[in-house]
ZAFI-728049 format. One record per residue (C-alpha): residue number from 1; residue in three letters; x, y, z. Coordinates in nm, 3 decimals. Layout:
N
> vexza nufi u v w
> NUM ALA X Y Z
...
***
This chain:
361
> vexza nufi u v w
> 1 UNK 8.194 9.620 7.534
> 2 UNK 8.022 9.356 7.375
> 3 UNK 8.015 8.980 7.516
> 4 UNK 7.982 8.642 7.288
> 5 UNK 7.943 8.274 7.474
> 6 UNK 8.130 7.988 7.373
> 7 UNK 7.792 7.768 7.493
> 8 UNK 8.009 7.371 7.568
> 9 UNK 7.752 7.303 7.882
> 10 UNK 7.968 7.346 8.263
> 11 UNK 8.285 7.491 8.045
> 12 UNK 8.101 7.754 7.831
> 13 UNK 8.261 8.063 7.865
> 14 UNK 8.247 8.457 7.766
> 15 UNK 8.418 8.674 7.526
> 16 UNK 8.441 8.985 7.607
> 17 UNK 8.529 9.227 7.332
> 18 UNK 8.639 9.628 7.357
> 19 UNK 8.831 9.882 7.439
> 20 UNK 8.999 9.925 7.757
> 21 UNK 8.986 9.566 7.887
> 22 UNK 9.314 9.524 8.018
> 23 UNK 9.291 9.648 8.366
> 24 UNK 8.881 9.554 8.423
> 25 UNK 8.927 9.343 8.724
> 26 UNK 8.589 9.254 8.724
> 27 UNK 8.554 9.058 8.428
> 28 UNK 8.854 8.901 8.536
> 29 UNK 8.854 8.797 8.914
> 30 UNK 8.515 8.611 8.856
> 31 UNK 8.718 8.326 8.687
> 32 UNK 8.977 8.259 8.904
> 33 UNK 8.913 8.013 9.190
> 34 UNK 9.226 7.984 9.362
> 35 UNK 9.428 8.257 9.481
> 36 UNK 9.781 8.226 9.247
> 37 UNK 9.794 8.295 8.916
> 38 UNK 10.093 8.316 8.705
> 39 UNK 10.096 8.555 8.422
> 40 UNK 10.226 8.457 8.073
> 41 UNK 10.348 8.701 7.847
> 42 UNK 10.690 8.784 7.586
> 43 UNK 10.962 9.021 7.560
> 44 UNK 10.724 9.207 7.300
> 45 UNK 10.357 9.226 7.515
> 46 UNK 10.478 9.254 7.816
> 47 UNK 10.653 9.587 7.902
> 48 UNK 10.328 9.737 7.717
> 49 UNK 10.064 9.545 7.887
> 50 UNK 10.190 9.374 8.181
> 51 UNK 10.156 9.662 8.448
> 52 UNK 9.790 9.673 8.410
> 53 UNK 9.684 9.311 8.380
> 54 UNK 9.896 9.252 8.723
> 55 UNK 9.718 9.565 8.868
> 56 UNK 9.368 9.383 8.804
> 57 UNK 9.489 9.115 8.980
> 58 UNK 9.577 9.287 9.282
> 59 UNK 9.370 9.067 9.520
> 60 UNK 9.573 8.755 9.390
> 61 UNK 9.940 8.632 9.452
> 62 UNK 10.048 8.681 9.106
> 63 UNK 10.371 8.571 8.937
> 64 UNK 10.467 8.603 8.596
> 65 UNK 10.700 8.434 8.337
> 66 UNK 10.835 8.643 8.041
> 67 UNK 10.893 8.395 7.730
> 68 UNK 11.128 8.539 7.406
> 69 UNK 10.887 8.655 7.122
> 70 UNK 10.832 8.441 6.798
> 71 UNK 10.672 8.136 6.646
> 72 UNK 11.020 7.961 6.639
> 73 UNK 11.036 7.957 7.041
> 74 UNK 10.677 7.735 7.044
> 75 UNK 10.869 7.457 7.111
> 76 UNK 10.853 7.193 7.427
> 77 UNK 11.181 7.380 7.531
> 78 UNK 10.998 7.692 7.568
> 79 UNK 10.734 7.534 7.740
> 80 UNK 10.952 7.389 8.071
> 81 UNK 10.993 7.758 8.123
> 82 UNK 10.648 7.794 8.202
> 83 UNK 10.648 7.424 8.415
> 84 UNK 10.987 7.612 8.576
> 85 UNK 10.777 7.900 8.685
> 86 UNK 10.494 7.694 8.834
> 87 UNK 10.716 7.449 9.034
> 88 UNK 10.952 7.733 9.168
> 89 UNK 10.633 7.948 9.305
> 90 UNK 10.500 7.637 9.410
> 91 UNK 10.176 7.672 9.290
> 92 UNK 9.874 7.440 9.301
> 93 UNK 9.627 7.288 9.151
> 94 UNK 9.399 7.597 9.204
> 95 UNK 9.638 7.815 9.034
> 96 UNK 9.531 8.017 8.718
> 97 UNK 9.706 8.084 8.427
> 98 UNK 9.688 8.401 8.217
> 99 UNK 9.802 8.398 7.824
> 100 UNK 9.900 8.780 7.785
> 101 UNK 10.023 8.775 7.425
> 102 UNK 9.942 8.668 7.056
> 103 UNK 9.862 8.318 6.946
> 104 UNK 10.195 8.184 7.036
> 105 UNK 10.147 8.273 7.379
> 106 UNK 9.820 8.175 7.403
> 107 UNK 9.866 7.833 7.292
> 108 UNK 10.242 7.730 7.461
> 109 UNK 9.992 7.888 7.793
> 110 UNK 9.728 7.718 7.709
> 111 UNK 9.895 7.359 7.643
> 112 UNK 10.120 7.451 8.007
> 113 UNK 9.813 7.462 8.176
> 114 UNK 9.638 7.129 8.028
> 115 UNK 9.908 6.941 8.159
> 116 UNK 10.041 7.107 8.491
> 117 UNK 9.931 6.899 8.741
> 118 UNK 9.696 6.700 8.490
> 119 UNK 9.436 7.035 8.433
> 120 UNK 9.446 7.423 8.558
> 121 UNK 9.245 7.690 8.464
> 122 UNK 9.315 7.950 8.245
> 123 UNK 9.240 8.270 8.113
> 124 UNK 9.307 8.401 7.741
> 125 UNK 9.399 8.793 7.718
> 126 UNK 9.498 8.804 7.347
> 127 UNK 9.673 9.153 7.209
> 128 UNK 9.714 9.008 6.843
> 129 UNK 9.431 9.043 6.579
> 130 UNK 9.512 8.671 6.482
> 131 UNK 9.468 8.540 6.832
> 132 UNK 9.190 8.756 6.900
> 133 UNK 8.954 8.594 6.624
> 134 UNK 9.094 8.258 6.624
> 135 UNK 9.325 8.103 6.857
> 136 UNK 9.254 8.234 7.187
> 137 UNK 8.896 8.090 7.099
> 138 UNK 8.795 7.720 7.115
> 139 UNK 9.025 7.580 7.354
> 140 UNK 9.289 7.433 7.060
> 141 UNK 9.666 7.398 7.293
> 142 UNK 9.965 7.326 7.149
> 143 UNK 10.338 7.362 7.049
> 144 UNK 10.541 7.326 6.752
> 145 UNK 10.754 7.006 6.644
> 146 UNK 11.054 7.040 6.371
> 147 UNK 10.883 6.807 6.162
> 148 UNK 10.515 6.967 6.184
> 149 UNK 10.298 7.220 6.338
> 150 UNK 10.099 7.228 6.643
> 151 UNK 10.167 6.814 6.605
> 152 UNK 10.203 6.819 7.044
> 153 UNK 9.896 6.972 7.209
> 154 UNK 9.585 6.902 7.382
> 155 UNK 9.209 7.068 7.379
> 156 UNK 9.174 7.310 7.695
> 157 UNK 8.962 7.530 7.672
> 158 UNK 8.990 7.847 7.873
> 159 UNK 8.785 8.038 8.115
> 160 UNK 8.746 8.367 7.966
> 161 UNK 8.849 8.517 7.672
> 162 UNK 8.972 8.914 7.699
> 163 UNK 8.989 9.095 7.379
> 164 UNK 9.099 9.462 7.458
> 165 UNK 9.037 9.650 7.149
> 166 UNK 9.323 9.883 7.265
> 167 UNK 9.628 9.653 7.211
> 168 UNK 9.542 9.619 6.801
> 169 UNK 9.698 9.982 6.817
> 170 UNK 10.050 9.880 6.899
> 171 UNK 10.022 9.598 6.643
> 172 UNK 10.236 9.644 6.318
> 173 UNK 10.079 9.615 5.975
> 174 UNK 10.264 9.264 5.896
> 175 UNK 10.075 9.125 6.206
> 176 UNK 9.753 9.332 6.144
> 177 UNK 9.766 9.152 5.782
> 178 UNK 9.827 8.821 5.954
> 179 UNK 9.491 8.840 6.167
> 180 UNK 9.341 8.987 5.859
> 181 UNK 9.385 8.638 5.675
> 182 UNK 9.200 8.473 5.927
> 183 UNK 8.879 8.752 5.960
> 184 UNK 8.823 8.676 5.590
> 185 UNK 8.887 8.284 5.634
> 186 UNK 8.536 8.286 5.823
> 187 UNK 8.380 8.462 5.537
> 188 UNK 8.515 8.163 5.311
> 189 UNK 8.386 7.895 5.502
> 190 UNK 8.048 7.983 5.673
> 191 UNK 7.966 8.337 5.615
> 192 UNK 7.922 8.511 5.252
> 193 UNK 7.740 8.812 5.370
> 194 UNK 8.095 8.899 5.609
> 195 UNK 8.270 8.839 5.280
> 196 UNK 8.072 9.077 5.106
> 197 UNK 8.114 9.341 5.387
> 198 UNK 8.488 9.277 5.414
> 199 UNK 8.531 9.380 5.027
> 200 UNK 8.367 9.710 5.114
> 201 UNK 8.545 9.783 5.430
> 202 UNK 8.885 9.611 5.383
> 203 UNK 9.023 9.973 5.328
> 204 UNK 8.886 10.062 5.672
> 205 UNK 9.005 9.785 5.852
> 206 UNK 9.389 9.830 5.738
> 207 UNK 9.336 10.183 5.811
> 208 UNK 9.242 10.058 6.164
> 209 UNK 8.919 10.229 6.232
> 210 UNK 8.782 10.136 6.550
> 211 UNK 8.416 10.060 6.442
> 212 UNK 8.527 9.801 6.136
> 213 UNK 8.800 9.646 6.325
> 214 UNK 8.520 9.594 6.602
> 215 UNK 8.277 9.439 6.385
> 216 UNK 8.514 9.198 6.256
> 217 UNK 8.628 9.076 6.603
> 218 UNK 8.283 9.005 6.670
> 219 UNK 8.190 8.878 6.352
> 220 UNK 8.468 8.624 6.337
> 221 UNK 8.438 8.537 6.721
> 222 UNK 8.049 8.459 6.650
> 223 UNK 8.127 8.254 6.403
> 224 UNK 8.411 8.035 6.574
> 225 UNK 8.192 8.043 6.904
> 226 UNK 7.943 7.853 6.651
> 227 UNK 8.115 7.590 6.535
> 228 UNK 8.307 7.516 6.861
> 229 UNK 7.973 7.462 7.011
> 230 UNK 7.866 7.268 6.763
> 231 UNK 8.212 7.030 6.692
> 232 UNK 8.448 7.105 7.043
> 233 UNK 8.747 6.844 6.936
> 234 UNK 8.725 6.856 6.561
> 235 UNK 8.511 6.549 6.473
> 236 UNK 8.327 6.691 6.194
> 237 UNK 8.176 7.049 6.083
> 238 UNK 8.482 7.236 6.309
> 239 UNK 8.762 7.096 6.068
> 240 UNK 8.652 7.349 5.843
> 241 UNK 8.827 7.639 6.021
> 242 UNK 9.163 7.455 5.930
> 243 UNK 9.085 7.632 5.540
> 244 UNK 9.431 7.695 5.394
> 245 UNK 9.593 7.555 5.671
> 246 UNK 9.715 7.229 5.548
> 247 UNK 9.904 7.412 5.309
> 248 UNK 9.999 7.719 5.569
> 249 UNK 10.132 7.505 5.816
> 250 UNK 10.379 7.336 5.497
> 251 UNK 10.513 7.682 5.453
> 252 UNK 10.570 7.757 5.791
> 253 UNK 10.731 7.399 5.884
> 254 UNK 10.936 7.482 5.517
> 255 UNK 11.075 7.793 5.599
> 256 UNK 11.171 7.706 5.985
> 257 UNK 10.890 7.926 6.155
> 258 UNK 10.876 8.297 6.179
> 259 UNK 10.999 8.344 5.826
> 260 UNK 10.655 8.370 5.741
> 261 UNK 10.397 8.443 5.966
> 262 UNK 10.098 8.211 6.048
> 263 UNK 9.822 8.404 5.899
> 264 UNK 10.045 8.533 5.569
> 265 UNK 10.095 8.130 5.497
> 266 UNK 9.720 8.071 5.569
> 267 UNK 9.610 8.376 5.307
> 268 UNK 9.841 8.171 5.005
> 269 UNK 9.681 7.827 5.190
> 270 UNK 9.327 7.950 5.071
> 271 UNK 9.384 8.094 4.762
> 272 UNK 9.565 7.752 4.640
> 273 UNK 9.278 7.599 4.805
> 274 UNK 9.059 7.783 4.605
> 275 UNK 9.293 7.741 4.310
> 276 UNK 9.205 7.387 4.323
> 277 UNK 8.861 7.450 4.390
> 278 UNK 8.810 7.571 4.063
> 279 UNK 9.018 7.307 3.929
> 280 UNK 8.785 7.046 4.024
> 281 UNK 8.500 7.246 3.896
> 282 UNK 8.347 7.353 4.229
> 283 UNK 8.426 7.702 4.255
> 284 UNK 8.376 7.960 3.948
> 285 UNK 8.708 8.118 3.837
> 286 UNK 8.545 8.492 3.893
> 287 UNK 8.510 8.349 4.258
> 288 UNK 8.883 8.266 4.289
> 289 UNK 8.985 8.615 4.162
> 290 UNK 8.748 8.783 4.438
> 291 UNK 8.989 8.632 4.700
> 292 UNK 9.276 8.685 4.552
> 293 UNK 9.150 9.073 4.540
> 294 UNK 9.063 9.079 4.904
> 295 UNK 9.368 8.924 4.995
> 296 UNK 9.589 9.186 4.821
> 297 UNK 9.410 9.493 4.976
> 298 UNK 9.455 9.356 5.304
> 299 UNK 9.844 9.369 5.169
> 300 UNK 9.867 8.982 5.223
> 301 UNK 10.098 8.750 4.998
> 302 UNK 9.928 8.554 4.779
> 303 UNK 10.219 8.315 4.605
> 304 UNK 10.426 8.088 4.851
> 305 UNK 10.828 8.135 4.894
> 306 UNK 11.035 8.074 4.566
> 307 UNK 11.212 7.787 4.732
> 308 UNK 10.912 7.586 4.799
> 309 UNK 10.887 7.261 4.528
> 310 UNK 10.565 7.098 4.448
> 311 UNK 10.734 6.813 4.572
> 312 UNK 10.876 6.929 4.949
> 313 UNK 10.498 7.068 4.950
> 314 UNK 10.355 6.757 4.914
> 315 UNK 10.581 6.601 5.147
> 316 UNK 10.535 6.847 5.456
> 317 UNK 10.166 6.804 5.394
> 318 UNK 10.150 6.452 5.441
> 319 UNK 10.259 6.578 5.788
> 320 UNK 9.946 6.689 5.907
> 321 UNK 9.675 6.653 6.144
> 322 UNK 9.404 6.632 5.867
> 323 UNK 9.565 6.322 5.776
> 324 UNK 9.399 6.004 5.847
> 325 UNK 9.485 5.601 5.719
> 326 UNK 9.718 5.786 5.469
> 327 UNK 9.514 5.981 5.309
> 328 UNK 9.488 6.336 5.275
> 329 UNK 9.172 6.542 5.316
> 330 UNK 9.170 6.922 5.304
> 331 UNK 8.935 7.183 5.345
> 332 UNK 8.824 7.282 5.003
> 333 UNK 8.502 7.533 4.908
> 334 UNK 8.198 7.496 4.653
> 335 UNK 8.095 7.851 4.668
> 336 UNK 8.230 8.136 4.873
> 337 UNK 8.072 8.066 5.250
> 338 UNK 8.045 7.698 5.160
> 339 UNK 8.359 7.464 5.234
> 340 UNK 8.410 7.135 5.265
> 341 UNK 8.639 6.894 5.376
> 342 UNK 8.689 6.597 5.148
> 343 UNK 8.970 6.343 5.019
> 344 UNK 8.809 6.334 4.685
> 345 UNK 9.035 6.523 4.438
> 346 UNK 9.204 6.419 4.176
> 347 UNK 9.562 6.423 4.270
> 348 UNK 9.726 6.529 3.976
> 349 UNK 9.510 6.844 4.026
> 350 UNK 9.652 6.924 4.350
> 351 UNK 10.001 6.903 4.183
> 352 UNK 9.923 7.086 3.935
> 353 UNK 9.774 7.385 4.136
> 354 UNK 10.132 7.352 4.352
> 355 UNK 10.355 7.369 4.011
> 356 UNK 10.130 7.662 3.885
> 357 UNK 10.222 7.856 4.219
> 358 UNK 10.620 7.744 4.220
> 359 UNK 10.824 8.027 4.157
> 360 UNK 10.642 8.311 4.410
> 361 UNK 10.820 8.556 4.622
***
């Protein structure tokens, strides 16, 4: 096992990263104050992981709440569930709550416990590669809207963060892919040497060999533990971990959620974003075809749905959180490990990057 620190002062908290987490009560337990804690988890996680997370918690008086599986139920609907669970087991403001699940869980979890009863704790277990690199990191909360993503959420951050090594091996490939996207998104930003290494071990990591897939879970939870610390609620240096999101999060508000997954319209969200990059002159075009490369041997899409106008694209990304006084700033890169986020680009080269991808799969 190895163990990271998110370092935020009183809240800093561990990651713990390995292989037969689940059930280690120990690294559990010492982050629970009360003595109830309710157990989130979906139709999916659950009958494979539940048992032994419950088991660990035998000391407690533990409940759990068993949500349907998919980005399209991270809704405010969805969420009562949870607020259901909590009122009917009458549970306090002690209480703990445990995300047992991907990044949907974690974050409908982790937004249910920022606002029952104004603040509870809560623990992150993630059994996604996607969640366990990104979201169940940095304390970002949240559900979906029909007119935008993650529009309704809070910062929370959690208590501990459990990534069992172990669960990546019931994962399918789609999903592997997804939390691929997001490994090589910290190479983009922040980290050109992990870019370099992912080229020469992207075979090993879709293969799912223990040692690579543990070195990118690290790797990629060092680097978000970084820029948390540094930036906690996104005023500066941590927008830059929203890279191909403004863009993702169109596709996935375009194509009702779940159609595409989160980290399959992040991987096309990059590589536009690079697209335009080179556009602008800040990125060399040899650079743009190195991520297009890695994207396709991690078997990621790299051209968003046919259906998708320049013009609907434009309008869902006006949508978006990056947004401020009208304008629209995205996360945009001068060199592979070197992004910025800016509002200075010629608009009329954004369109034309969107009208050069129109017509993808």
């Amino acid at each position: 096992m190895k163990t990271l620190r998110v370092e935020l002062g009183e809240r800093s908290y561990p990651i713990h990263i390995g292989a037969g987490l689940l059930g280690r009560a120990d690294l559990i337990a010492p982050h629970i104050r009360g003595k109830q804690v309710m157990v989130v988890s979906n139709e999916t996680v659950a009958p494979l992981y539940l048992e032994p997370v419950l088991a660990a918690l035998g000391g407690f008086r533990t409940e759990s709440v068993i949500l349907p599986d998919g980005e399209v139920y991270k809704n405010l609907e969805i969420l009562n569930r949870i607020f259901d669970a909590l009122l009917e087991a009458r549970f306090n403001r002690r209480c703990t709550l445990v995300a047992l699940g991907g990044g949907v869980v974690g974050d409908i979890t982790g937004f249910a416990a920022a606002c029952y009863q104004r603040g509870v704790d809560f623990i992150q277990i993630p059994t996604t590669l996607l969640a366990q690199v990104d979201s169940s990191v940095g304390g970002k909360t949240g559900v979906n809207h029909p007119l935008g993503k993650n529009m309704i959420g809070a910062f929370h951050q959690p208590n501990c963060v459990i990534a069992d090594t172990d669960t990546l091996n019931t994962l399918d490939d789609r999903q592997l892919a997804a939390g691929i996207a997001e490994v090589i998104k910290y190479g983009l930003i922040r980290d050109a040497g992990f870019f370099d290494w992912l080229e020469q071990h992207m075979a090993e990591l879709t293969a799912r060999k223990p040692a690579a897939l543990a070195e990118a879970i690290e790797r990629s939870c060092r680097n978000k533990a970084e820029v948390v610390a540094e930036d906690e609620r996104e005023a500066g240096s941590r927008a830059l971990l929203n890279l191909g999101h403004t863009f993702g999060h169109a596709i996935e508000t375009a194509t009702g959620y779940g159609r595409w997954l989160h980290g399959e319209a992040v991987a096309v969200g990059m590589l536009l974003a690079a697209r335009l990059s080179a556009r602008l002159g800040w990125l060399e075009q040899a650079e743009v075809e190195r991520i297009a490369r890695l994207l396709e041997a991690a078997a990621l899409p790299t051209r968003p749905p046919a259906d998708l106008d320049s013009d609907r694209f434009l309008e869902l990304m006006a949508v978006d959180k990056k947004v401020l006084d009208g304008g629209l700033r995205l996360v945009l890169l001068r060199g592979i490990g070197h992004a910025v986020v800016t509002d200075d680009f010629d608009p009329a080269a954004l369109r034309a990057v969107l009208d050069e991808a129109a017509g993808g799969d």
